[in-house]
C-alpha positions in Angstrom: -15.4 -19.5 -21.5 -16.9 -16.6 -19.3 -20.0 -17.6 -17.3 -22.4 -14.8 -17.5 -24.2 -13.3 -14.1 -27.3 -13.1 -15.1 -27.8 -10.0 -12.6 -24.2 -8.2 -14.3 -25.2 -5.1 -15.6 -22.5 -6.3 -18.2 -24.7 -9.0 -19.8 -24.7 -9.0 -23.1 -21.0 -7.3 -23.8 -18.5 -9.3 -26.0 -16.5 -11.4 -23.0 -13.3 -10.3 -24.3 -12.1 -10.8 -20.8 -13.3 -12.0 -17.7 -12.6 -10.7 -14.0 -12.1 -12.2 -11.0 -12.4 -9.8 -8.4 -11.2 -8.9 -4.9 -12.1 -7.1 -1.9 -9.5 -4.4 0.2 -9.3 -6.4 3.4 -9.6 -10.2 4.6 -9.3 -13.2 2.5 -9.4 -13.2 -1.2 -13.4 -12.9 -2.2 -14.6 -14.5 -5.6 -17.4 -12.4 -6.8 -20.7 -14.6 -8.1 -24.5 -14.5 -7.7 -24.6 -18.4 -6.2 -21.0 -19.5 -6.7 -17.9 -18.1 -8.0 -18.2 -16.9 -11.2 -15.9 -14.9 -13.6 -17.6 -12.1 -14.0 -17.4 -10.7 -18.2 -15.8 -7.3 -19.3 -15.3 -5.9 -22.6 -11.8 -5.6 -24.0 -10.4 -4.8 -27.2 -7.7 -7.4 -27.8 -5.1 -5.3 -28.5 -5.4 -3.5 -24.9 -2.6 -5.7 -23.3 -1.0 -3.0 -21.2 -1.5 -2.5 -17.6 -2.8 1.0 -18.4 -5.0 0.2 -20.7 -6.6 -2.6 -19.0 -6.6 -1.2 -15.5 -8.6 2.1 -17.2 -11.4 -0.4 -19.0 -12.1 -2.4 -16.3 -12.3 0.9 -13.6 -14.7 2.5 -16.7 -17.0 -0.7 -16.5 -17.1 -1.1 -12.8 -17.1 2.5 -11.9 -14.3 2.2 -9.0 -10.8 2.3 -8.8 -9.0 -0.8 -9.5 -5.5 -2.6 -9.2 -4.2 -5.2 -11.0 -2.7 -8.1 -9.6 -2.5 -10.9 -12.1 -3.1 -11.8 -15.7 -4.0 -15.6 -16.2 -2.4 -18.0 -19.0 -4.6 -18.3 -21.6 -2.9 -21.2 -23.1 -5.4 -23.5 -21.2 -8.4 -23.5 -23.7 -10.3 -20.4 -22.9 -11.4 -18.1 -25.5 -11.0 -14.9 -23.3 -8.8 -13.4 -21.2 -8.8 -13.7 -17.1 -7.6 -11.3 -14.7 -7.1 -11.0 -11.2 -8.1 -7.6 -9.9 -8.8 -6.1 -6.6 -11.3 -3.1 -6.1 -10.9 -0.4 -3.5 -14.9 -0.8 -2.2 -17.0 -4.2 -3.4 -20.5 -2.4 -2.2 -20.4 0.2 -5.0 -23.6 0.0 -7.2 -21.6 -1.8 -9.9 -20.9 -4.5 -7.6 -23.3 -4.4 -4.7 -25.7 -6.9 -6.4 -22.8 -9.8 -6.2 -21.7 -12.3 -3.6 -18.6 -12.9 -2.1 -17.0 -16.1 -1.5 -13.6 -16.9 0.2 -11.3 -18.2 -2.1 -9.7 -20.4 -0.3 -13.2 -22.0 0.8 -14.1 -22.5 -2.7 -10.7 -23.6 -4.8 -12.8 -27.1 -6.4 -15.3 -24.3 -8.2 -12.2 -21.9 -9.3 -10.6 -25.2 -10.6 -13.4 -25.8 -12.7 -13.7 -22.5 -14.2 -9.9 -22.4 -15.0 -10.1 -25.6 -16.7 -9.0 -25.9 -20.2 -11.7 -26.6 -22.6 -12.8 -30.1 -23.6 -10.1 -30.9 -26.7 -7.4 -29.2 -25.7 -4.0 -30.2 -24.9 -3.3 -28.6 -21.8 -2.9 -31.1 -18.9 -6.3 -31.9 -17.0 -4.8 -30.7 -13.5 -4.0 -26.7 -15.3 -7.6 -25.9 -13.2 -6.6 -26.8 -9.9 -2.6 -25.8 -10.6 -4.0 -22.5 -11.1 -6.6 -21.9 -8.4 -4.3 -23.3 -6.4 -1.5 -20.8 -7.8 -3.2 -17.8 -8.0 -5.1 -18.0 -4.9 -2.8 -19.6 -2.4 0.3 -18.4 -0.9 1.0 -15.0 -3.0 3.7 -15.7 -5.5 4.8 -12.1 -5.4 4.1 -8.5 -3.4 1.0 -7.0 -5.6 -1.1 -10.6 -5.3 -1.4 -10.3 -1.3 -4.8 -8.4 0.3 -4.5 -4.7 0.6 -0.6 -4.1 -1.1 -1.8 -1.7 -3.1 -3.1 0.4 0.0 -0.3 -0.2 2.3 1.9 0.5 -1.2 0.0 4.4 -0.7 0.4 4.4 2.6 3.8 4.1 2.4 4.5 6.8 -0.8 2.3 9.6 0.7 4.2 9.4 4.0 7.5 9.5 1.8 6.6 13.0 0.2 4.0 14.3 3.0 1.3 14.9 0.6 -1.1 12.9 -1.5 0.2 11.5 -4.6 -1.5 9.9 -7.6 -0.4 6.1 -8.1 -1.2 4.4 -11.8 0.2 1.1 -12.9 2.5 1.3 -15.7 3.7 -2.6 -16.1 2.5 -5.6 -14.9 4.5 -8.9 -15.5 5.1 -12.1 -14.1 8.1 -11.0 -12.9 8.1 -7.2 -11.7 5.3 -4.6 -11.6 6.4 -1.1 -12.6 4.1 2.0 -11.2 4.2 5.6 -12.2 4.0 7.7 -9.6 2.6 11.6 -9.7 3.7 13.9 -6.7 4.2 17.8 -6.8 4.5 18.2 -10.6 7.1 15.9 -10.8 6.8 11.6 -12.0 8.5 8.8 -10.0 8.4 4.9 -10.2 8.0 2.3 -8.6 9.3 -1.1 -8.8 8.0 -4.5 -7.3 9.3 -8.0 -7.4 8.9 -11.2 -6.0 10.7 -12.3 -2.9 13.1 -14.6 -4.6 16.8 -14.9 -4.3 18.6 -14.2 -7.6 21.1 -16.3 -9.0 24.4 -16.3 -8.5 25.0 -15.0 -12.2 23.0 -12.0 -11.0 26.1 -9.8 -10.1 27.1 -6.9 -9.1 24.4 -5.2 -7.5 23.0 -1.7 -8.1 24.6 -0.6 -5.3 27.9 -2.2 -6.7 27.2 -0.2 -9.9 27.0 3.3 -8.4 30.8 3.3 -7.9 31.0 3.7 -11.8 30.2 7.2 -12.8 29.7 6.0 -16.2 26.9 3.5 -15.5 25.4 5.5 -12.7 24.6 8.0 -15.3 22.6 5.2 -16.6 20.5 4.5 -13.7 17.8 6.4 -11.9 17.9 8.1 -8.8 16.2 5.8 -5.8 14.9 7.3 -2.8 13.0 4.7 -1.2 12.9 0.9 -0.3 10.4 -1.0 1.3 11.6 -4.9 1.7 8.3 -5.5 3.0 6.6 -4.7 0.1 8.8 -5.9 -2.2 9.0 -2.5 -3.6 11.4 0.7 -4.3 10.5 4.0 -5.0 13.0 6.2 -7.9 12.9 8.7 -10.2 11.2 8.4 -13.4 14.0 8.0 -16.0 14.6 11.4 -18.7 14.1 12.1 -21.9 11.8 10.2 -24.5 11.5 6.5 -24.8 13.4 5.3 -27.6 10.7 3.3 -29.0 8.8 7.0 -29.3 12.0 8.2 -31.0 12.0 5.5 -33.5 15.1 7.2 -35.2 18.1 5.2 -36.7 20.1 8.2 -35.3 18.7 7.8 -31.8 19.2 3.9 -32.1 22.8 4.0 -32.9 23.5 6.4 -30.4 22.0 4.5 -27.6 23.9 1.3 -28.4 27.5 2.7 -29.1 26.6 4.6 -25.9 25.8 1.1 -23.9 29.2 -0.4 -25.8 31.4 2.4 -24.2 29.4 2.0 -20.5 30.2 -2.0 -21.0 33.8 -1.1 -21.7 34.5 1.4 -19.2 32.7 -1.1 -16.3 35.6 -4.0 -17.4 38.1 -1.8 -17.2 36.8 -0.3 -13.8 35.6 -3.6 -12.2 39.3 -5.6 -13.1 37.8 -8.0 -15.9 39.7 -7.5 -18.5 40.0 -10.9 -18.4 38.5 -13.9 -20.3 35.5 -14.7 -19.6 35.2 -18.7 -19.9 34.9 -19.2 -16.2 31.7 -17.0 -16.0 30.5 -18.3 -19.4 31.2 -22.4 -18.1 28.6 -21.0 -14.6 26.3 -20.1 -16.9 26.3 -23.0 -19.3 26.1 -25.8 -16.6 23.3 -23.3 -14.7 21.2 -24.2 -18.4 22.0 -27.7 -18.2 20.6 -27.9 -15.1 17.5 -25.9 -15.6 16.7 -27.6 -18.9 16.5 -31.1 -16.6 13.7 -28.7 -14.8 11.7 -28.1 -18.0 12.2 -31.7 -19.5 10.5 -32.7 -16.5 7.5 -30.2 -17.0 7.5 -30.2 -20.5 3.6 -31.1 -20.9 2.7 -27.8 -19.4 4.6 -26.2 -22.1 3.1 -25.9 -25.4 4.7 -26.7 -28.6 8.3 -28.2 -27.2 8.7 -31.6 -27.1 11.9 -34.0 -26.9 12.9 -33.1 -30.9 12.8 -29.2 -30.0 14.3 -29.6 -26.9 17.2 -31.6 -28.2 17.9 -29.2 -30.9 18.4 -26.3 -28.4 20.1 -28.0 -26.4 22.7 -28.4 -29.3 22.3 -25.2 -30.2 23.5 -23.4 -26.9 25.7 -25.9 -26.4 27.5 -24.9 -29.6 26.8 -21.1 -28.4 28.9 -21.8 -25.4 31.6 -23.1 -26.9 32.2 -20.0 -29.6 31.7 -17.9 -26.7 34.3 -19.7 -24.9 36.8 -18.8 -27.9 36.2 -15.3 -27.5 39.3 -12.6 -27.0 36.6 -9.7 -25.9 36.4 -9.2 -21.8 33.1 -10.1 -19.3 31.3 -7.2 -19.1 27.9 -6.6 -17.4 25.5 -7.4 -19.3 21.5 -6.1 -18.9 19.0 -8.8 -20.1 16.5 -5.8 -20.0 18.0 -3.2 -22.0 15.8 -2.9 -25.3 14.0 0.4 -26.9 11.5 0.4 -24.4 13.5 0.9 -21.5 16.1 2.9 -22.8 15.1 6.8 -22.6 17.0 9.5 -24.6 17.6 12.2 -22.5 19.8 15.4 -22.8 22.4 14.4 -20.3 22.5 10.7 -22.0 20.6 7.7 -21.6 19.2 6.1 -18.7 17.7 2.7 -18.7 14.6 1.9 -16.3 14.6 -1.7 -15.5 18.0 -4.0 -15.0 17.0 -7.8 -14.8 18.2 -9.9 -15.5 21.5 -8.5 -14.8 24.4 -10.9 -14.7 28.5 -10.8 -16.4 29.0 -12.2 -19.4 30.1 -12.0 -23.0 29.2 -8.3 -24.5 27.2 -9.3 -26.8 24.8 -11.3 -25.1 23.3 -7.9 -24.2 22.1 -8.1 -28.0 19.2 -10.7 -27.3 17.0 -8.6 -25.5 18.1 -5.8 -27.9 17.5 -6.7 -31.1 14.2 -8.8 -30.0 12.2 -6.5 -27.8 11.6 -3.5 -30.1 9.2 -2.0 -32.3 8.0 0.5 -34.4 10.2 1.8 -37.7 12.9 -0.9 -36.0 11.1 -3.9 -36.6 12.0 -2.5 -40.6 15.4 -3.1 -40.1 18.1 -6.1 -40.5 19.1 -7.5 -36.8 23.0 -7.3 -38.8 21.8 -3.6 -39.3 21.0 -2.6 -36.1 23.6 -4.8 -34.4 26.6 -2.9 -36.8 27.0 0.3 -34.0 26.8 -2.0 -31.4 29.5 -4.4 -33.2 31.5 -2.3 -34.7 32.6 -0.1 -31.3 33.6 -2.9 -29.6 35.8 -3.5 -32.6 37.4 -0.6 -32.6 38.8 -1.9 -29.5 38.8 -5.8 -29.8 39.5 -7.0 -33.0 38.6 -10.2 -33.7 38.3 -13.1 -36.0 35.0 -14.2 -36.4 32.6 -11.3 -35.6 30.0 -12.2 -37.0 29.9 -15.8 -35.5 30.6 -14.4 -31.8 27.0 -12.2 -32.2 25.0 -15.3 -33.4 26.2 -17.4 -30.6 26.1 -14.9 -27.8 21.9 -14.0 -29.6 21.5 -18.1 -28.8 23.7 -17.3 -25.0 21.6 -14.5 -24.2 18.3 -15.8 -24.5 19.1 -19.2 -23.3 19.9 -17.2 -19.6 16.8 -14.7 -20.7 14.5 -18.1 -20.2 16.7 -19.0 -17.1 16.1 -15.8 -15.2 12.6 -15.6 -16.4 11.6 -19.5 -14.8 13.7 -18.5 -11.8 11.5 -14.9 -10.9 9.0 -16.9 -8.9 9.1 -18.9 -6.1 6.0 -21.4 -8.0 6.0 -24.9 -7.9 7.7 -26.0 -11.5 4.4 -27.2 -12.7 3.0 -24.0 -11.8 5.9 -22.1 -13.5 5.7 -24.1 -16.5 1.7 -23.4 -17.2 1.9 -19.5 -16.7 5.7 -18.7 -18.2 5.1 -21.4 -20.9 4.5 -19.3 -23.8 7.3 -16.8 -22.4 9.5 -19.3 -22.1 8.5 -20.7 -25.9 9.2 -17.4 -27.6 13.2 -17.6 -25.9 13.4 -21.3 -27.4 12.5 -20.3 -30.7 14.7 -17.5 -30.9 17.5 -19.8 -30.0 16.7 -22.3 -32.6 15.7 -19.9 -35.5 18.8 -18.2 -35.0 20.8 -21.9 -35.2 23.2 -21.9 -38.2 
């Protein structure tokens, strides 16, 4: 629950979130009247984006502010937490406040990130998460003063001020829209991790194929530093805004073809069992990581685990039957990062990326969408996607390979997803734990 300043000029609004605040420079501050306190904000529940939540909270506090971390709120709380930092903490909304270290005070945070009395969350999620969110920063955006070195950076890129919003915000990768000149850019952030081995080829790898590097935006900028790089904004509309059955079959006999073309291009028109046996013993080997932290995760025990473990297990083995090539495959590619433009589609985020079976590109696909295509069949809105590849590739059981590369795919969605951060496993396991959930009960819902 959100403890209430008593001074907030916020008193009294429904705590349908909570802040936690911090300064531009020096160590993280904790903003409280004699302690650390979360400090109470109003927001509508279904205002999830970053967006949406960064505009609220600058409304309420009247001062620009960034984003840098959204809490579990699998611990017991009835609200939401976030971690935000504000460009000036004396501003009138503000001023009144007093600022702790963080670091000087991670016993109070633990309490106030406890889980309620009752709950099943572990006794130790406080401190794990104080200790998480305030500690070494798991990625770029939660460190002091990115945002403004972030600006820096940009505005010495184009010579001129530009206008910096946040677009995304996950555990995983921040995305930022970027206004300069009339024209929009983004900008992408991740953590400093090393991807997997299974994360191959590269971008850079990619450009050599005219095909897919019609796909991909144009970038202009990196900074390793920062974690970040600067492209253009992908073209055209969103296919989510599109919403079309015309515009959705287009886009995935379109992604068939560029999968098709990269085989032929990159010499695998070959079986893939050798990359499908990597990535079946690199899921063996991270489900001995989550059977280990299984308490943090909610809902899973040894029964649910067991049964997906059959189930990919049996995935793996179709797969391994399979006459079709390894083709890349983009764990990210879904209807709302797929834009519709009139030179073709380009897609604006590409982890995980990794080879593999085609049609383990479907998990993300036919999972992440929305609108009129929630209305549809998965079997309907797989068919273009399926039946291009079998103009091509015939094949035996088609309908078998598509429900076991579903279980494939989002077995390695949940790998890449637990390996984006750098977190202790305990850690990992309380803030990707309802993440990594919804994977698991794809893969078992979509069991024969």
């Amino acid at each position: 629950m959100a403890i209430h300043d008593p001074d907030s000029p916020h008193e009294g609004t429904p705590p349908g979130a909570v802040l936690l605040v911090s300064p531009e420079a020096g160590n993280d501050l904790i903003a409280g009247s004699s302690g650390p306190k979360l400090l109470p904000v109003h927001l509508p529940p279904q205002w999830r984006e970053a967006p949406t939540v960064t505009r609220a909270l600058e409304e309420q506090l009247g001062c620009p502010v960034f984003l840098r971390r959204e809490l579990p709120p699998r611990t017991g709380r009835t609200g939401r937490v976030f971690v935000a930092e504000v460009a000036d903490r004396r501003i009138p909304g503000l001023s009144h406040l007093t600022w702790f270290p963080a670091l000087d005070r991670l016993e109070e945070l633990a309490e106030l990130l406890a889980p309620s009395a009752g709950t099943t969350a572990p006794p130790d999620s406080g401190t794990l998460l104080a200790g998480d969110t305030f500690g070494t920063p798991y990625a770029p955006w939660t460190s002091t003063g990115w945002f403004d070195r972030l600006h820096r950076e940009v505005t010495a890129h184009f010579g001129e001020h530009v206008e910096i919003r946040p677009l995304k915000l996950r555990h995983d990768r921040y995305l930022l829209r970027v206004a300069c000149k009339d024209e929009f850019y983004e900008i992408h952030a991740r953590p400093r991790t090393e991807q997997p081995v299974w994360h191959c080829p590269s971008l850079a790898e990619l450009n050599d194929i005219p095909l897919l590097n019609a796909h991909i935006p144009e970038v202009l900028a990196r900074w390793p530093h920062l974690g970040a790089e600067l492209g253009r904004a992908p073209l055209g509309q969103r296919l989510a805004d599109d919403g079309s059955l015309t515009a959705w079959d287009s886009t995935v006999r379109d992604w068939a073809t560029s999968q098709m073309t990269c085989a032929e291009q990159f010499g695998l028109d070959q079986h893939p069992k050798d990359l499908l046996d990597r990535l079946h013993e690199e899921f063996r080997l991270t489900l001995r990581e989550w059977r280990a932290v299984q308490e943090y995760i909610p809902g899973f025990g040894d029964g649910a685990f067991n049964w997906m473990t059959q189930s990919v297990n049996a995935a793996f083995d179709t797969l391994g039957r399979s006459r079709l090539p390894a083709s890349i495959v983009n764990g990210s590619l879904n209807c709302h990062t797929a834009y519709l433009g009139k030179d073709g589609m380009q897609i604006s985020e590409w982890e995980p990326r990794y080879l593999g079976h085609p049609f383990m590109a479907l998990s993300s696909l036919l999972h992440v969408r929305s609108a009129s295509f929630t209305l549809f069949s998965q079997s309907r809105l797989a068919q273009p996607y399926l039946s291009a590849w079998l103009k091509n590739f015939p094949m035996a059981d088609p309908g078998g390979e598509v429900r076991g590369a579903i279980i494939a795919g989002c077995a390695v969605q949940a790998m890449a997803t637990w390996r984006s951060t750098a977190n202790t496993p305990e850690a990992r396991a309380l803030s990707l734990g309802a993440e990594l959930a919804s994977w698991w009960e794809i893969i078992i819902r979509s069991s024969p």
